[in-house]
C-alpha positions as CSV (number, residue, x, y, z in Angstrom):
1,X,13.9,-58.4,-105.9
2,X,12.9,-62.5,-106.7
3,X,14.6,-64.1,-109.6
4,X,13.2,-67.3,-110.5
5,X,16.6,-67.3,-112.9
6,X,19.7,-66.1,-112.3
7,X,22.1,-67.2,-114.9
8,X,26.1,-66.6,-114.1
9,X,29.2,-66.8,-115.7
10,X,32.5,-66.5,-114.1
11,X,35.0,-66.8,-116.6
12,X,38.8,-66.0,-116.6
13,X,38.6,-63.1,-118.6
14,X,35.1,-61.6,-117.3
15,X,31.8,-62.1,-115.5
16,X,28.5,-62.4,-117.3
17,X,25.2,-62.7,-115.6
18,X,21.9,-63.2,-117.2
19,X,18.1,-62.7,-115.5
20,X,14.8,-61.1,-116.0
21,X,13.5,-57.7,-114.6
22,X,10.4,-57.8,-112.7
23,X,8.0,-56.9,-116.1
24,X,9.6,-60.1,-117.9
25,X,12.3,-58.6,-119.2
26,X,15.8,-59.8,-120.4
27,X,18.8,-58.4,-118.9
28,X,22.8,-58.8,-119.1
29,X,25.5,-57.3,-118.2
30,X,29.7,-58.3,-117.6
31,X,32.7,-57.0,-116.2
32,X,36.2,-57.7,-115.9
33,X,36.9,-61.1,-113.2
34,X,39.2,-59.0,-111.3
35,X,39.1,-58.8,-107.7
36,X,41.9,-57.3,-106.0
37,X,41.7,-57.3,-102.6
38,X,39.7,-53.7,-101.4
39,X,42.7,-50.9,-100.8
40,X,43.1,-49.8,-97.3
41,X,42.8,-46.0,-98.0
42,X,40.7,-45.3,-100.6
43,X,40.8,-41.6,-102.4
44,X,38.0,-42.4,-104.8
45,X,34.5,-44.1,-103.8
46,X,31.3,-43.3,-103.3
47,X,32.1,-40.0,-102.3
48,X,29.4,-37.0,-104.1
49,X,32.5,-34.6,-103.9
50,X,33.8,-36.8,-106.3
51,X,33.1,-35.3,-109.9
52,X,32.1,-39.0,-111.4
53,X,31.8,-42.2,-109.0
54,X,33.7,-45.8,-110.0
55,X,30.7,-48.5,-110.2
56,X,32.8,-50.5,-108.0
57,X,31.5,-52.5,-105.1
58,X,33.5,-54.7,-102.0
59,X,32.5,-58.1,-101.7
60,X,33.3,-59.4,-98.4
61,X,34.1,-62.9,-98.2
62,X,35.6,-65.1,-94.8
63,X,36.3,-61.2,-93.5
64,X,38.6,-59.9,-96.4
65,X,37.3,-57.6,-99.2
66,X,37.5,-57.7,-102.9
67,X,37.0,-54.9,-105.1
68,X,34.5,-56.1,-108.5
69,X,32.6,-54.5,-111.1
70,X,32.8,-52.8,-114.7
71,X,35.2,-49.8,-112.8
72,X,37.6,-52.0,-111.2
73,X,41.3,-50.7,-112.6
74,X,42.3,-52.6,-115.2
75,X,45.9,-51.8,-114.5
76,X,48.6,-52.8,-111.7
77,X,52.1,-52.5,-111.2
78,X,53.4,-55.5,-112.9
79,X,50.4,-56.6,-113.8
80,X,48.9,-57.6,-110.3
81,X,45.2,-57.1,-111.3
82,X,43.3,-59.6,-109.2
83,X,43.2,-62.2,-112.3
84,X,43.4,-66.0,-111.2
85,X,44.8,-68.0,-113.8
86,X,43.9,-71.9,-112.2
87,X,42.5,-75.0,-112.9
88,X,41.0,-74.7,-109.1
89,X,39.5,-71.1,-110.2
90,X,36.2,-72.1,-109.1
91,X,37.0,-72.8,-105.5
92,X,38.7,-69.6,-105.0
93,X,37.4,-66.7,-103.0
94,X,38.2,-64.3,-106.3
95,X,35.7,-66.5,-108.1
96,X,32.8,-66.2,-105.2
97,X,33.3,-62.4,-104.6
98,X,32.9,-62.2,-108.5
99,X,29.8,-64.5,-108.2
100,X,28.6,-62.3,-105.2
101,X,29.2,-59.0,-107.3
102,X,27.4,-60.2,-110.4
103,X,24.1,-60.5,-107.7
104,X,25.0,-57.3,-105.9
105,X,24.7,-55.2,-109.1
106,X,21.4,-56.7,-110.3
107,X,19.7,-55.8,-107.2
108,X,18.2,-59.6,-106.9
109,X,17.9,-60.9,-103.4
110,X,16.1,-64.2,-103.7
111,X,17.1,-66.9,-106.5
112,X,15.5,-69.9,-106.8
113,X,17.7,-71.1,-109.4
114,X,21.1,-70.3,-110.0
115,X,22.9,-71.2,-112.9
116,X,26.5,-71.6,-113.5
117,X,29.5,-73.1,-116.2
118,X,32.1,-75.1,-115.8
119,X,35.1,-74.8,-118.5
120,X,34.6,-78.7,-120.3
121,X,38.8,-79.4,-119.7
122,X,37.7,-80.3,-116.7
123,X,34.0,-81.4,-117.2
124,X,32.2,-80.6,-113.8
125,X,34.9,-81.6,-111.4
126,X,33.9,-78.8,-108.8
127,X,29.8,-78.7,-109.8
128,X,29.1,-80.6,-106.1
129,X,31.3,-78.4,-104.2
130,X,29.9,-75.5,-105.8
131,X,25.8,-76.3,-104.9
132,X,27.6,-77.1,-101.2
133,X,28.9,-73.8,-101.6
134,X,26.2,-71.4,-102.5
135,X,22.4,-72.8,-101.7
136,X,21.8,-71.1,-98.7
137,X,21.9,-67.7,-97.0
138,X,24.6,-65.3,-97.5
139,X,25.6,-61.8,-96.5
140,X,28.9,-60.5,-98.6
141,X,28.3,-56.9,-97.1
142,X,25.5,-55.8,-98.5
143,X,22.8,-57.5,-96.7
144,X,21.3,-61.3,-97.2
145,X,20.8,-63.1,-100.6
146,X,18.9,-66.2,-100.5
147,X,19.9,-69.2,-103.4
148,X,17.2,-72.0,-103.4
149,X,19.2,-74.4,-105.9
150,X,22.1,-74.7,-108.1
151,X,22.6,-75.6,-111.3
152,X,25.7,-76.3,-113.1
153,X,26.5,-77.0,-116.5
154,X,29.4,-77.3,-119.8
155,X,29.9,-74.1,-120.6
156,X,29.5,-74.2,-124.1
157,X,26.2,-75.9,-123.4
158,X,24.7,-72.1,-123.5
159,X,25.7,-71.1,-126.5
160,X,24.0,-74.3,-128.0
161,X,21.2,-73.7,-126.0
162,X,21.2,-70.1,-127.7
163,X,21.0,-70.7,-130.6
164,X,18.5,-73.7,-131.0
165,X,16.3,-71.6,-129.1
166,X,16.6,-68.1,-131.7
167,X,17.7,-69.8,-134.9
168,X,14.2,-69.4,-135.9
169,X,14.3,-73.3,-137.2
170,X,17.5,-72.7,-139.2
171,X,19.2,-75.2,-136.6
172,X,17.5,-78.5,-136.5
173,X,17.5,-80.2,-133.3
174,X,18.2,-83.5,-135.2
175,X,21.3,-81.9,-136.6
176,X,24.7,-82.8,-135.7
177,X,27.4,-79.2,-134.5
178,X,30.0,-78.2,-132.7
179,X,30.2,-76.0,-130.3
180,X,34.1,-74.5,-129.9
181,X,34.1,-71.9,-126.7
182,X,37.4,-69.8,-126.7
183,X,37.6,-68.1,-123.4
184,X,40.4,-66.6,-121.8
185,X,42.6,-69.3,-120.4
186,X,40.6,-72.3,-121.3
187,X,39.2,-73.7,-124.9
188,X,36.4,-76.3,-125.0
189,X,34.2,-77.8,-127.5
190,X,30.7,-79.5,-127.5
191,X,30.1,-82.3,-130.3
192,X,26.3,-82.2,-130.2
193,X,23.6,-84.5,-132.1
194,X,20.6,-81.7,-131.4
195,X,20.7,-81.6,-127.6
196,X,22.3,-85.2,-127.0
197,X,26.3,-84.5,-126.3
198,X,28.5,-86.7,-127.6
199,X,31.3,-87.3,-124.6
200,X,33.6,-88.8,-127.1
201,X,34.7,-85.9,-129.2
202,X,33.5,-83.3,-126.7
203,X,36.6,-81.6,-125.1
204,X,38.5,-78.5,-123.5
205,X,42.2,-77.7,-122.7
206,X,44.4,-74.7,-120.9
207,X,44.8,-72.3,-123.9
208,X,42.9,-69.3,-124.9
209,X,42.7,-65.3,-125.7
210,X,45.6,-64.7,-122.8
211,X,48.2,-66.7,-124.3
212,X,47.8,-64.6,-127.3
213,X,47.5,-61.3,-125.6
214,X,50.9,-62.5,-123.6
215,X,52.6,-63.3,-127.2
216,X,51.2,-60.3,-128.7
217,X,53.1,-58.1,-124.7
218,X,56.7,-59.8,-125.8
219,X,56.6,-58.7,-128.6
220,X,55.6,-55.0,-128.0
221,X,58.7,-55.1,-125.2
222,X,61.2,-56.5,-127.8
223,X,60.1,-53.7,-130.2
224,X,59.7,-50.9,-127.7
225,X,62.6,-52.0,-125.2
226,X,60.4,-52.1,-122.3
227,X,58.5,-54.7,-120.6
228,X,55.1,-54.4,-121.3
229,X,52.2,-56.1,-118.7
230,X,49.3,-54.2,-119.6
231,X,47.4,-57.5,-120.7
232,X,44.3,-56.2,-119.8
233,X,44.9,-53.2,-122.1
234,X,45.7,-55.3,-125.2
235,X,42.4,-57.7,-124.1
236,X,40.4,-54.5,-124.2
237,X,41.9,-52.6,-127.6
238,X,41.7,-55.9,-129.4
239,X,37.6,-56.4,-128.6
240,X,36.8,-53.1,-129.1
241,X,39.1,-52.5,-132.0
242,X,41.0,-49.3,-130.7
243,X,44.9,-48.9,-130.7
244,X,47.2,-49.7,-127.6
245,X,48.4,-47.0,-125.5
246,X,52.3,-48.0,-124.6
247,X,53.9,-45.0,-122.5
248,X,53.9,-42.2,-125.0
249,X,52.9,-44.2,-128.3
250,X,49.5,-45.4,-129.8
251,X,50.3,-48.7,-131.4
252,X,48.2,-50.6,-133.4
253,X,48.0,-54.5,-132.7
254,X,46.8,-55.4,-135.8
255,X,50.7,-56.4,-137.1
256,X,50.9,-58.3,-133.9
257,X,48.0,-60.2,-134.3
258,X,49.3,-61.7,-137.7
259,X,52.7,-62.8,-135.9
260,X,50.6,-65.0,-133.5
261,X,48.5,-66.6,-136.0
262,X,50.7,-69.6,-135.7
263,X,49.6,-70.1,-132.0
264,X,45.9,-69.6,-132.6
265,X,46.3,-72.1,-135.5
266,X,48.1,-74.5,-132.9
267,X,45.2,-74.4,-130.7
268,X,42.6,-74.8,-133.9
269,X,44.8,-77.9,-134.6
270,X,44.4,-79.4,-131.7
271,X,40.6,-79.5,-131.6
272,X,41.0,-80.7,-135.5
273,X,42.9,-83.7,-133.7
274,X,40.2,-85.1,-131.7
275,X,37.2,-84.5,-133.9
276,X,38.2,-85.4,-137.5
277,X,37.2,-83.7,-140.5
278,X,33.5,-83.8,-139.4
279,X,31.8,-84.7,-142.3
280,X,28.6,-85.1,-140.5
281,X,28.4,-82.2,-138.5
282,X,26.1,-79.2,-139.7
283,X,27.6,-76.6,-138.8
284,X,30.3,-74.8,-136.5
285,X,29.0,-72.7,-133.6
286,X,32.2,-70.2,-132.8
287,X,31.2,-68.4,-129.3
288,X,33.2,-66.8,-126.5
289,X,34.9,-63.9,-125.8
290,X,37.8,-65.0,-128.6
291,X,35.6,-66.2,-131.0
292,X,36.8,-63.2,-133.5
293,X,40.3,-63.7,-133.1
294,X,40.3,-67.4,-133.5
295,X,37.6,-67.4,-136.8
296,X,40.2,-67.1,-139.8
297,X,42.2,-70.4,-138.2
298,X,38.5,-72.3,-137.7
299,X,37.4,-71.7,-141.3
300,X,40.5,-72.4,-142.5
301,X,40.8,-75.9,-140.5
302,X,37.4,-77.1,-141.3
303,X,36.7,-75.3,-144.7
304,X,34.0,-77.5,-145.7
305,X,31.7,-77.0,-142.0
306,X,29.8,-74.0,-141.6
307,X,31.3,-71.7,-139.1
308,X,28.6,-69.5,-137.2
309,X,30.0,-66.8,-134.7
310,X,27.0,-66.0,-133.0
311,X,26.0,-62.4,-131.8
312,X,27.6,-60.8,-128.9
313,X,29.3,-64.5,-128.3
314,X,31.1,-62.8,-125.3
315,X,27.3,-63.2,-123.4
316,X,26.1,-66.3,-125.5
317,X,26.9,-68.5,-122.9
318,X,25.2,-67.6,-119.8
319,X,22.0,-66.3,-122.0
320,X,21.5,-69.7,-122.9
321,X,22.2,-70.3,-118.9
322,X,19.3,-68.2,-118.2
323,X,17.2,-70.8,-121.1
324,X,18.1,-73.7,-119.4
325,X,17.3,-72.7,-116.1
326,X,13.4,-71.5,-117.1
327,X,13.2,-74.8,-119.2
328,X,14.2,-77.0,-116.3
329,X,11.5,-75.2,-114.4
330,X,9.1,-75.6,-117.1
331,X,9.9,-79.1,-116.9
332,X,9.2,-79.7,-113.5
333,X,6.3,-77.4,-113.4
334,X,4.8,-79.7,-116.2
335,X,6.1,-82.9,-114.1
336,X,4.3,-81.7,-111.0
């Protein structure tokens, strides 16, 4: 299957991927970034004795495999789940057999346009090496995908892209917002005036949803006496708002959460630091996969902006992805 679009995430926490089905069609999907490397012996697969099959695929890349997709185990001894937690995560083979996987699942063969984000801490740094990377041919395991071009692009830049495309004129392109993108490891912000970004007061640093979900593993160990590494299991239970499973209790985070407001308000401080009070800025657009967790410590920072948490903001970003990449084809289709 062609994709004129093919709009992917990677982030630290999971992979998104945006496109549209052969009748026109929006689709989405995500699963966790982990991508241990593919088990020897495996006792579960694709096997039909087995009573229900893992969606799990190997992604072969320079000859070793890695296990991706929305089955992949969640939990490791010691908490060896095939996350990588680096400013370099885009040059990794993880982050290619999670690119690779994200394709595999779609079906799509032939892209003409790939799109991909870069966290904005460190603004683009690997957006050459990554066209060098993937335009081309390439065979993971699972037969040849062709990429025509690559596109790459702040993060946060979806989310914006989102929602002055469905705001249904609530958002004025001559308006003035900011964009905060709480991911797993990293935190950026867009200061936008409509589509023009403003460098100045645009930013991003290390600090996101896993330094939480670490605070939040201490101190279930200090309560329960035992070490706890099941981050993955509090990311989870916190999103979906279900309870934590700890050997033979069910606890509920939501204590927890309040003894780590103080970090999340750290990390709202800091943004507060290099954008001011923002008098002139419209509004507040809160997206990512932490946007919930970090709302409370927004509003209460900037209590005379507008905060918006737009829908679903875990796919916000790379569904604007997908919107840049058919505009910039309109464009050129328009310049030809």
């Amino acid at each position: 299957m062609k994709a004129p679009v093919f709009a992917i995430d990677v982030g630290y926490g999971n992979t998104k991927y945006a496109y549209r089905t052969v009748n026109g069609t929006g689709a989405t999907s995500m699963f966790p970034s982990l991508a241990p490397i593919t088990a020897f012996r495996a006792l579960s697969g694709d096997s039909e004795d087995m009573p229900v099959a893992r969606k799990v695929v190997t992604i072969t890349i320079d000859g070793v495999g890695y296990e991706v997709g929305p089955d992949v185990p969640t939990s490791a001894a010691y908490g060896r789940t095939g996350r990588l937690l680096v400013d370099f995560y885009p040059m990794t083979d993880n982050y290619a057999a999670l690119l690779f996987g994200a394709i595999h699942f779609s079906g799509v063969t032939q892209i003409d346009r790939l799109v991909l984000g870069l966290a904005g801490h460190n603004p683009l740094k690997h957006a050459a090496a990554l066209r060098e990377r993937f335009v081309g041919k390439h065979n993971f395991g699972h037969g040849c995908v062709e990429i025509g071009k690559v596109v790459v692009i702040p993060q946060p830049l979806g989310s914006l892209e989102l929602v002055m495309g469905y705001s249904g004129g609530s958002v004025q392109h001559d308006d003035a917002h900011l964009v905060v993108d709480i991911g797993y490891f990293t935190t950026d912000w867009l200061y936008a005036d409509g589509l023009k970004l403003n460098d100045r007061l645009s930013g991003g640093m290390v600090g996101g949803t896993w330094q939480i979900y670490q605070r939040i593993a201490d101190l279930i160990a200090r309560d329960e006496g035992e070490n706890v590494y099941d981050i993955e299991g509090i990311d989870k239970a916190l999103r979906d708002n279900t309870r934590f499973v700890c050997y033979d209790k069910t606890i509920d985070l939501a204590p927890y959460v309040k003894l780590v407001a103080p970090l999340i308000s750290n990390d709202v401080m800091h943004i507060r630091s290099r954008v001011g009070r923002l008098p002139a800025v419209r509004s507040i657009i809160l997206t990512g996969g932490g946007a919930a967790l970090y709302a409370t410590a927004i509003r209460h920072a900037f209590p005379r902006v507008e905060v918006e948490v737009v829908n679903t903001p875990c796919l916000a970003n790379v569904r604007g992805f997908l919107i840049v990449g058919e505009a910039g084809i309109a464009r050129e289709n328009r310049a030809a």
